[in-house]
Every structure is written in C-alpha cells, then in structure tokens.
N, C-alpha and C positions, 0 to 999 in steps of 0.2 A: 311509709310514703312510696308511691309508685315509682316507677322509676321515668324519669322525662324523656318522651322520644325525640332526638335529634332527628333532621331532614333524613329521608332516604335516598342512601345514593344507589341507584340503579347503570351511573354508563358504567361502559365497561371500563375508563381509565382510570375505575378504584380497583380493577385485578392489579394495579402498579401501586396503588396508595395506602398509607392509613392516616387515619387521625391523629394524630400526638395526643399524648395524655394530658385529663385537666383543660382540653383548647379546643372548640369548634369550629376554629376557623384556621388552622394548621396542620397542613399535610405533609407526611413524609414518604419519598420515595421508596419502594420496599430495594429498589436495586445502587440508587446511590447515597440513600440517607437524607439527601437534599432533604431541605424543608420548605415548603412555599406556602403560600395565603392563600385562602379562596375564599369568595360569600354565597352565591347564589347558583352560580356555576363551574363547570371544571373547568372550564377554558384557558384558564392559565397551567392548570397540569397537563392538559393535553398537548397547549407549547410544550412543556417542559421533556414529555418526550421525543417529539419532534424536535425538536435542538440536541440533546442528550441522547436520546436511546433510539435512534430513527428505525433500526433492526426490528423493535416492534410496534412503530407505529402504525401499519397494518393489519395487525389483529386485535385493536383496541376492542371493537364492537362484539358485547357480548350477546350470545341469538338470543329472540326475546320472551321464549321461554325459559330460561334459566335467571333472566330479571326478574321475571313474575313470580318463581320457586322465591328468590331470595325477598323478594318483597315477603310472600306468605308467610315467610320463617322467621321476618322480621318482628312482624304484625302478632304469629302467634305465640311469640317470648314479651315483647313487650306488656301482652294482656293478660300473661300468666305471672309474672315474674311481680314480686313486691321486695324492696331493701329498705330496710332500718335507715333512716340518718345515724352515719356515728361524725366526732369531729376528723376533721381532714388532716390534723396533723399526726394525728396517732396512728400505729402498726396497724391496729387492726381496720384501717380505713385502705390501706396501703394493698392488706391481703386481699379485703374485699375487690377495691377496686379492681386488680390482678384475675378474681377468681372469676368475676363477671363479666369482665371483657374476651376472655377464655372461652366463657358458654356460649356467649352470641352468636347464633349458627349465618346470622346474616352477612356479618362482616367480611367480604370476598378479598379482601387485603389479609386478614388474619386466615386464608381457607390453603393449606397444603395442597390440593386439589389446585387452587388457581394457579400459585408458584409454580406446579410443576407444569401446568399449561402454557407457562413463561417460557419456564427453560426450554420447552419440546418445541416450542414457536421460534427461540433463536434460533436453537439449535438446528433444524431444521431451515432457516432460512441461510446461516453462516456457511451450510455444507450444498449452497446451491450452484447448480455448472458456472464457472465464469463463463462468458464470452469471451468471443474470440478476440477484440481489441483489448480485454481488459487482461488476458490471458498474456498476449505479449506486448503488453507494455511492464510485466513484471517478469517475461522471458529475461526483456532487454536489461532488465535494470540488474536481475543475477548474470549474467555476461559482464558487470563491470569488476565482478569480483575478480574474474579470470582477465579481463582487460587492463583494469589499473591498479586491481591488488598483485595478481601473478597469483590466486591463489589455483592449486591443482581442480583438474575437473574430478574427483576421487572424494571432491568436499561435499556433492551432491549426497552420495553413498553413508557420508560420516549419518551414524545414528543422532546426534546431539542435533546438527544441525536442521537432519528432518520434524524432528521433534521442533525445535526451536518456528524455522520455516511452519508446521502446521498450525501453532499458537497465533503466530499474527496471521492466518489466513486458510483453515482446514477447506477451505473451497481451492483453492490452489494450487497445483497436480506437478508435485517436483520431478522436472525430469532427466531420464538420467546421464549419464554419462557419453553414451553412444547414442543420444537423441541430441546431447548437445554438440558434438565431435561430427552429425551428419549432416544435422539437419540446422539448428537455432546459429552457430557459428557461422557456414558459410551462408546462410541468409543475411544473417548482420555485415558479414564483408562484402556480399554485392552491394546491398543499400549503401553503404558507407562508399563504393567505389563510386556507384551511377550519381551521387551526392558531390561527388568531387570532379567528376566529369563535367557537368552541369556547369559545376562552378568557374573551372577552368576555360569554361567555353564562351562565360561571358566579359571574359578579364580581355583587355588589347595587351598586354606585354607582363614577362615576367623577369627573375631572377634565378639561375639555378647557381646551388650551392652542394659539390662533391668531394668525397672523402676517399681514400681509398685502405684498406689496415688488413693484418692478419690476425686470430686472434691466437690464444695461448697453445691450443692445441695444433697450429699452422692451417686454421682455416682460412680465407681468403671472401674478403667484401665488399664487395662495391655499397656505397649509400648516395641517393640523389635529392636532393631536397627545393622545391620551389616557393619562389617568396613574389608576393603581389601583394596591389592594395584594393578592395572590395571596391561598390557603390558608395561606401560611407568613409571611405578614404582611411579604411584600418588596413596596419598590416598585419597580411595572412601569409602563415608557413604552413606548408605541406609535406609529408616524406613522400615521394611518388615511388621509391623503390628502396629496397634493401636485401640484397640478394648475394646468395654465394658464386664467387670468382673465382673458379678454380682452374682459369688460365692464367699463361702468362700474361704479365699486367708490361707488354708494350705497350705503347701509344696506338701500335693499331688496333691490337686489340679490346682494348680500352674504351679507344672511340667506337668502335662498333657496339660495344656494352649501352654506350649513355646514347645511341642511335637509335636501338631498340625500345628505351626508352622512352625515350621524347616524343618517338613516335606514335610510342600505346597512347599516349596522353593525347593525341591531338597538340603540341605546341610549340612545333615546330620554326614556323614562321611568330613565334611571338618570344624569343629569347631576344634580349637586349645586353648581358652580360653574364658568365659564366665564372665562377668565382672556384678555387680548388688552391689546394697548398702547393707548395715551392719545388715537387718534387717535378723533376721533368717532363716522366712520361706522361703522368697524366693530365700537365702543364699542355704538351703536344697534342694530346689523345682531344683536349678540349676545342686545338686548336681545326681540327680535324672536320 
C-alpha cells in the first residue's frame, strides 16, 4: 500500500516544528517540546514563537527556493516509496515506522542542517551590540552590588562571575574595575546628587538631624541628615554629608562644618528645627 501523503508544509515555522508520532494534527516545538494543535495553518505556532522564542522570530521565512527543493524531495519519496501494512501494535511496525520517518528527506524539523540554522540565528542575534540605554540600565543595576551588597569592585575580574554575567547576557560587555572606579561610579553619584538637589529645591522647610563619633581607630565624623515631607505628604530622609573631622570638635568649629554644609544644599533659609545629642558642643555649634 502506498504510503499517504500528509499536507505539505512549506513556511518556514516548521524549521522550529515537528509532527508528533501517530497525529496530524500535533506539533512539537524542536526547542521546548511544547506541543500544540494546528489544522490548516501555522498560525498558532507561529504565535507560539513569538511569545516563547521571540530571538527567532525573525528568521522564520524560509527563501523560496529552498521551499521548492523540499517540496520536490517530498514529491519525489512519496512516488517512489511503497510500505507493507503491518499491525500497529507490534515491534516491527514500531521499527518501521522509526525507519521511514528517518528517510524522509522533506521533513525540515528532522533536517541537522535546519537545527543548526537555529542555533547560528540565536546565536548570532544573542551576541548583538547592546545600545546605549540598554547598556546602562544594566551598568546601573551591577553598581547595586557594590552599593547595597558592599561587595568589592575585584568581583568584576572573578572568573566565575564573568562566566556566570555572559550566560544571562553574552551581548553585555562587563566592565572592569578602573571603568567602574572612573567612569560608571562617579556618573552614578552626580545623577543621584543633581536628583536630590532638584528635590530639595522644591520642599518649603526641613529637619536636620546631626551626630558627631570617633571611630575605633580615633577617626573623627561629622554626619548630617535631612528629613521633609514630599508632594504626597511622605516622609523623606536624606544623608546630605558624612565626612571626616579631623578637627577639634568646638562649637565653632563645628558650626562652621554644618555651615558649609547647608550651604552646598541650597537650605538655608528652610531649617525649622535642628535636632543633635546632649553633648554641648555640638549642642552650641547648632546654635551657631
């Protein structure tokens, strides 16, 4: 008995598909196994990359000589080829079926040739330039390691991590230690200052709140902190300074510290209360 020719599928969103065994109307993705339905067209796999695989959903279309090859290939197996009926539950229907789907030179889901047109198509798209916004919104986001982990800048250099960093993103250009120490840091601290300037300027009155300590090795520091409430009537804290003191901590010198200060900020005229511990001087220094 000949063998029955199923539809031909010619787009190209069968370089991603095959048939399931035993079923003409169930497709399996070759890259996530998904299985989906189709009848008459592909249009439900072609969603299916498009949600799932979008990396290649621009090289679906195959050029339309290489359709026409597979059409002829398909055409000239189906008129040469004749199979016995055997029953379906037996071995030898099992091998058959196995050995025939193997020959079928049309099948562009079963073609090594297509597969690797896959990979060379991500691949190629995965290692393409980022741009420049997309480039540093993932500067920014590795600066939180060194911001709010403390981890060292020295983490760039570990080989693990670059490995790790090229997995989720080989288009992504890790940089190094003296690109972030020049350049990505003190870019991030201007932004972050002209951000708090801004904010400062649109506030009528604040709070400041100062400390003054040495620490274990007899360093000496002033900290100055200010507290206001936004547009939406939240409250906001700010460190405006934390710096080393390494004068005497009288009251005049003191007040001259948080003068300098309040000044960089612009907010001057907008303190309403000054708040600091029980120690004298700097009790004085505030009154200053």
């Amino acid at each position: 008995m000949a063998l029955r020719k199923p539809s031909i599928k010619i787009s190209g969103v069968w370089n991603f598909f095959s048939i399931k065994s035993n079923s003409e109307r169930i497709a399996v993705c070759n890259m996530c196994n998904t299985e989906l339905s189709f009848k008459s067209t592909s249009f439900n796999l072609k969603k299916h990359i498009e949600r799932k695989h979008p990396l290649v959903n621009l090289r679906l279309n195959e050029p339309q000589d290489n359709q026409t090859k597979l059409r002829k290939n398909y055409d000239t197996f189906t008129n040469e080829q004749e199979v016995a009926p055997v029953p379906s539950t037996s071995a030898s229907s099992i091998q058959t079926s196995e050995s025939i789907e193997s020959n079928i030179p049309c099948l562009p889901t079963k073609s090594t040739v297509a597969r690797s047109k896959v990979q060379s198509t991500v691949k190629t798209f995965l290692r393409r330039k980022l741009d420049t916004t997309a480039n540093k919104k993932i500067n920014d986001t590795l600066m939180l390691l060194f911001i709010h982990d403390y981890q060292p800048f020295t983490v760039v250099e570990d080989y693990g991590f670059k490995k790790f960093v090229g997995a989720l993103n080989p288009s992504y250009q890790l940089p190094s230690r003296k690109t972030i120490t020049n350049s990505i840091l003190p870019a991030l601290y201007d932004e972050a200052y002209n951000a708090m300037t801004r904010e400062l300027s649109e506030v009528q009155s604040v709070t400041l709140t100062t400390d003054c300590w040495t620490s274990r090795n007899g360093e000496n520091f002033l900290a100055v902190t200010v507290h206001f409430l936004n547009a939406d009537f939240e409250l906001q804290s700010r460190v405006l300074d934390c710096t080393s003191c390494n004068i005497q901590h009288t009251s005049k010198n003191l007040a001259e510290e948080l003068r300098k200060i309040i000044q960089e900020w612009g907010i001057e005229n907008k303190i309403i209360m000054f708040i600091s511990d029980n120690a004298a001087n700097i009790k004085k220094g505030c009154k200053r």
